[in-house]
Structure formats: C-alpha cells, structure tokens
C-alpha positions in Angstrom: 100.4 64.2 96.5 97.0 66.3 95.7 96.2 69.6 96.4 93.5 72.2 96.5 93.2 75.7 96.4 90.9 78.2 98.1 90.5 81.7 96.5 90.9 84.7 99.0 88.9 87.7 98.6 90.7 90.9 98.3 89.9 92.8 101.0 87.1 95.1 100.1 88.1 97.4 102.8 91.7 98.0 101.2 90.5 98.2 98.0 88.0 101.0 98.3 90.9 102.9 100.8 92.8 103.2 97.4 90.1 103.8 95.1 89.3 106.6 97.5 92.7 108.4 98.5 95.1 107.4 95.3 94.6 109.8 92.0 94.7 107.7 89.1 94.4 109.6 86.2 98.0 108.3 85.1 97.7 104.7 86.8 96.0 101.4 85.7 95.6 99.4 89.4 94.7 95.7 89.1 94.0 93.5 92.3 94.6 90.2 91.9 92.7 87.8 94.7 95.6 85.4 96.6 95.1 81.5 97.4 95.6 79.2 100.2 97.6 76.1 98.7 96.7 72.5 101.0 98.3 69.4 100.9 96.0 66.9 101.6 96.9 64.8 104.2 99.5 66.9 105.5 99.1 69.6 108.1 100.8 72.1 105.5 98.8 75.0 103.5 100.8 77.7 101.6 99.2 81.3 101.2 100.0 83.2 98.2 99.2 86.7 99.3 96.9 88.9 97.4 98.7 91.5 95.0 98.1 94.8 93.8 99.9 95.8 90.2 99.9 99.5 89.3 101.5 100.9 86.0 102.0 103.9 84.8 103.6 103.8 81.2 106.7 104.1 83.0 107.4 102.3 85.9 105.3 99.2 87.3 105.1 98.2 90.9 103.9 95.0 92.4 102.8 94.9 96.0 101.8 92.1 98.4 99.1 91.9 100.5 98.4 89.5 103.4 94.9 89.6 105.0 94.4 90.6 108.7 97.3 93.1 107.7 97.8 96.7 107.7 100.9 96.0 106.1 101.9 96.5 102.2 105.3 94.4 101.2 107.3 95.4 98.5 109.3 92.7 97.0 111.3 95.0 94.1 112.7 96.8 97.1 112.1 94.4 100.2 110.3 96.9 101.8 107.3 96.9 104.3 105.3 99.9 104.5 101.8 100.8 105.8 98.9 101.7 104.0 99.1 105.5 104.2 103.0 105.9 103.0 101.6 102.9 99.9 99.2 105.3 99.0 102.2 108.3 99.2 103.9 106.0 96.7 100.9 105.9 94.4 100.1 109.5 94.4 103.7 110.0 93.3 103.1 107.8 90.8 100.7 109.0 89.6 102.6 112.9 88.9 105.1 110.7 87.0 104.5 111.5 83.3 105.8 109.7 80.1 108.1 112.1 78.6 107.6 110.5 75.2 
C-alpha cells in the first residue's frame, strides 16, 4: 500500500495572534506544520494536526491545532479550549519561574 504526504502550513494568522498577545520572556514556542496522510487508491487521508510545543524550564505543554479551527486541543488534559483562554494559559506560563 503506498502513501504520500502533504505538508500543511501553520496558519500564519494563529501564529502571529500568539507572537502578538503571549509574553514570552520565560517560554520557548515551537510550531510544528501538520500533514495530510493518503492512501493511494483508497478514498482514505489521515490529518495529523498542526502542534504548538511551549516550555518553560518547568513544565512543557503540547497543543493541537486543526485548520479552519478556532479551537486549541489539549491532549495532556483532553481539553478543548479557544484561542483567547490558550493564550491565558500561556501568559501564566510564562509567570511560572524555575525556583532552582
């Protein structure tokens, strides 16, 4: 069975909402593009959805985006939440300090 995959393009539009609103003088954000998987021959595609990872020397949350969504899913705590309370998140984040 072959495949091929087709590289999404995070949305820009997302991306710049964050770099705008979030404070990140104690995160490192990375945005990773997502795929869509097809089986050739088939009528079947799998999307692997885009992701944003953020750290901050202490804890590390993973987000997934889909496109055409204003949605944010958290998989560590199977959580859907919108953009502005993702960005909450992050700014919280961001206060966290190492204590080390």
């Amino acid at each position: 069975m072959k495949t091929t995959i087709e590289s999404l393009i995070f949305p820009s539009e997302l991306k710049n909402k964050l770099n705008m609103k979030v404070g990140k003088g104690n995160l490192d954000i990375s945005f990773i593009n997502g795929h869509v998987i097809n089986i050739d021959k088939t009528n079947l595609s799998i999307t692997e959805p885009h992701k944003i990872i953020v750290n901050n020397n202490v804890n590390t949350l993973i987000a997934y985006v889909y496109d055409n969504n204003n949605k944010i899913y958290l998989p560590n705590h199977n959580a859907i939440v919108s953009i502005t309370k993702f960005i909450s998140i992050l700014n919280d984040m961001n206060k966290c300090k190492n204590n080390d």
